[in-house]
N, C-alpha and C positions, 0 to 999 in steps of 0.2 A: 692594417687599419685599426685605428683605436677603438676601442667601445666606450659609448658613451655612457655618462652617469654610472652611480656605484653600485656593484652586484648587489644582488637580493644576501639577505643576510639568514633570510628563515625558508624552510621547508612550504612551500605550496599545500601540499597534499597534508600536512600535518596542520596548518591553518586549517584546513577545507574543512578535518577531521572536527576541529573546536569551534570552529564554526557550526558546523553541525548540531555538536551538543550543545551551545546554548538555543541555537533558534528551536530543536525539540523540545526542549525544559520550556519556555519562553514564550515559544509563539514567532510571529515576525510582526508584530506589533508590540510586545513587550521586548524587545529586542533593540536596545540604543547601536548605532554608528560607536560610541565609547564603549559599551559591553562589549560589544567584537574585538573592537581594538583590544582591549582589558585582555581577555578571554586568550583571543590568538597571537598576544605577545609583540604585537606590529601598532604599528602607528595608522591613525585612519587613513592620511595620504599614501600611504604603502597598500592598504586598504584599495582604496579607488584606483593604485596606478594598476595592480596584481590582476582585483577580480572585479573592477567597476563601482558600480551605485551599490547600494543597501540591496534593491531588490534584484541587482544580477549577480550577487555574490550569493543571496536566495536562492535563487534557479537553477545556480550551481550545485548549490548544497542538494538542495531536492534532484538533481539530474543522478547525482552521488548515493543519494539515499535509494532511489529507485533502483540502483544496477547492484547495491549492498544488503541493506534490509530488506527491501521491496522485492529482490530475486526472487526467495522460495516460492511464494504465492503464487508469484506467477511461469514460472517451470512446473508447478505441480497440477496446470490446466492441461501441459502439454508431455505429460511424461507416464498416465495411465491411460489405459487401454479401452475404459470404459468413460462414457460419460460422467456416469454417477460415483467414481473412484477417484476423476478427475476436482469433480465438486466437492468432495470431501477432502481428499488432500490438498487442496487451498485453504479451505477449511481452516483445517487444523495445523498447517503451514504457518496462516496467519496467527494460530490463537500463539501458537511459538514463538512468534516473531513481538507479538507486545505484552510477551509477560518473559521476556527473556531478562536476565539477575543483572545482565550490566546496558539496559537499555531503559529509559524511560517507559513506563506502561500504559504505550498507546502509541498508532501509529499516527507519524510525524504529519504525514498526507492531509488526513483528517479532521485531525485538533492545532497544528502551527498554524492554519489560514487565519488572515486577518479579519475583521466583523465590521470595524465600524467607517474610519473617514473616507471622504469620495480619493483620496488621491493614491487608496491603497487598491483603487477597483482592478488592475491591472493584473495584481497579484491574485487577487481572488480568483479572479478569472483565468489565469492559469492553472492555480488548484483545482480547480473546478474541470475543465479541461484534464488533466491528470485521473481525476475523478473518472469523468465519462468515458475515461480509456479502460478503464477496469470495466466498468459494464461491458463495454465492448468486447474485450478480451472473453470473459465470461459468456457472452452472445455468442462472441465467434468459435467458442468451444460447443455451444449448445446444439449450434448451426453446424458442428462437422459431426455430431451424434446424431442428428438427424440424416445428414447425408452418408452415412456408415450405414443407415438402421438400429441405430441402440437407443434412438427415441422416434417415437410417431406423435407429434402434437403438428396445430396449427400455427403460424406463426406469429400470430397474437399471442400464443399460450407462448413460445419461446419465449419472445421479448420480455414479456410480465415475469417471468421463472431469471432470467438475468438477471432482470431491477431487483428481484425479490432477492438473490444470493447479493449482488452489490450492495444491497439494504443490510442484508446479516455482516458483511465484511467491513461494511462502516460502525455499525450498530457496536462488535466487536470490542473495537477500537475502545468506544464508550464505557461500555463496560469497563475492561481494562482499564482505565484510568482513574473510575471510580471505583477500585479495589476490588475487583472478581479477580478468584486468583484458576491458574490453569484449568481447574478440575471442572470449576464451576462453568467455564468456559466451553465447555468437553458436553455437558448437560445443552449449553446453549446449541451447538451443532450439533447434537441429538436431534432436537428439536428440528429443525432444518433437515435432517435429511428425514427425519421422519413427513416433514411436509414434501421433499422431493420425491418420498415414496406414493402420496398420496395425491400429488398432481401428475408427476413423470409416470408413474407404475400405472396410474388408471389410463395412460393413452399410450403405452407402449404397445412394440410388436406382442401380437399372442406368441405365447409361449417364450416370453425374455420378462423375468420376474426383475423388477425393479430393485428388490431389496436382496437379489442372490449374491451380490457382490458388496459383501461386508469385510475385506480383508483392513487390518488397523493399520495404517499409514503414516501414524504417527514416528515421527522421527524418535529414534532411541537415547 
């Protein structure tokens, strides 16, 4: 049986990749239906028939970015032993991942959402969504330290201690963008664990010292 209409003539996943990079640089509000096209070498109709509208070709890219860039951070909640080993190698995961030499300096999550007209609210709220999943992630790590034993707080104090690292993991981003370069970054989650020593350390088990578990985690 015949196949209809004419093969694809470009790579999917090599679009996906250019696509990518512009909506990082860009935004998905500075971001034209023409720049894509431009960008990924195809025609907008190839465009729509491939990967849909503007903002499902979006969701894709972001679905991409999360399983690519977005990986380390979050493997490095679920791959130390200790809570507080767990927090810092995301950490510092993250500060890797937006000050890396062939990436934009900042993650995409954070700074590509759109700001202003009502007809982009959809998109927002997805990133946002996205968002809430990292606190969550970072909860659900706080929430198995507690149930190990490698933390004793209320769970008011967990929740707050969440927001507060998802706050630094955005915050981050910011930075990075506005020119903090690695080291300075490094200073930043200083700071941060120095406050997890001083919230987490004062309600842990007696006798499990908060701050005993300083090994550097930083990728080589």
């Amino acid at each position: 049986m015949a196949t209809r209409g004419r093969p694809r003539t470009f790579d999917p996943e090599t679009a996906l990749q250019q696509a990518t990079q512009l909506f990082w640089e860009r935004g998905y509000e500075g971001t034209s239906l023409s720049d894509l096209a431009t960008a990924m070498g195809i025609a907008s109709a190839s465009i729509y028939h491939a990967f849909g509208s503007k903002a499902d070709l979006f969701r894709q890219v972001m679905e991409r970015y999360g399983t690519t860039y977005g990986s380390p951070p979050k493997r490095a909640l679920t791959e130390h032993a200790t809570t507080r080993e767990a927090v810092q190698a995301m950490l510092r995961a993250t500060a890797d991942q937006i000050t890396r030499a062939d990436a934009p300096h900042y993650c995409m999550l954070i700074l590509a959402a759109p700001t202003g007209t009502v007809e982009n609210h959809a998109v927002r709220e997805f990133l946002a969504d996205i968002r809430r999943s990292q606190y969550a992630a970072i909860k659900e790590r706080l929430d198995r330290g507690v149930a190990d034993g490698d933390l004793s707080m209320p769970l008011d104090t967990v929740d707050a201690l969440a927001r507060y690292y998802a706050t630094v993991v955005q915050g981050l981003s910011i930075q990075a963008r506005d020119g903090a370069t690695r080291d300075e970054l490094e200073a930043v989650i200083d700071c941060a664990l120095a406050a997890w020593d001083q919230v987490a350390g004062a309600a842990s088990p007696a006798g499990v010292s908060a701050g005993a578990h300083t090994t550097d985690t930083r990728s080589a």
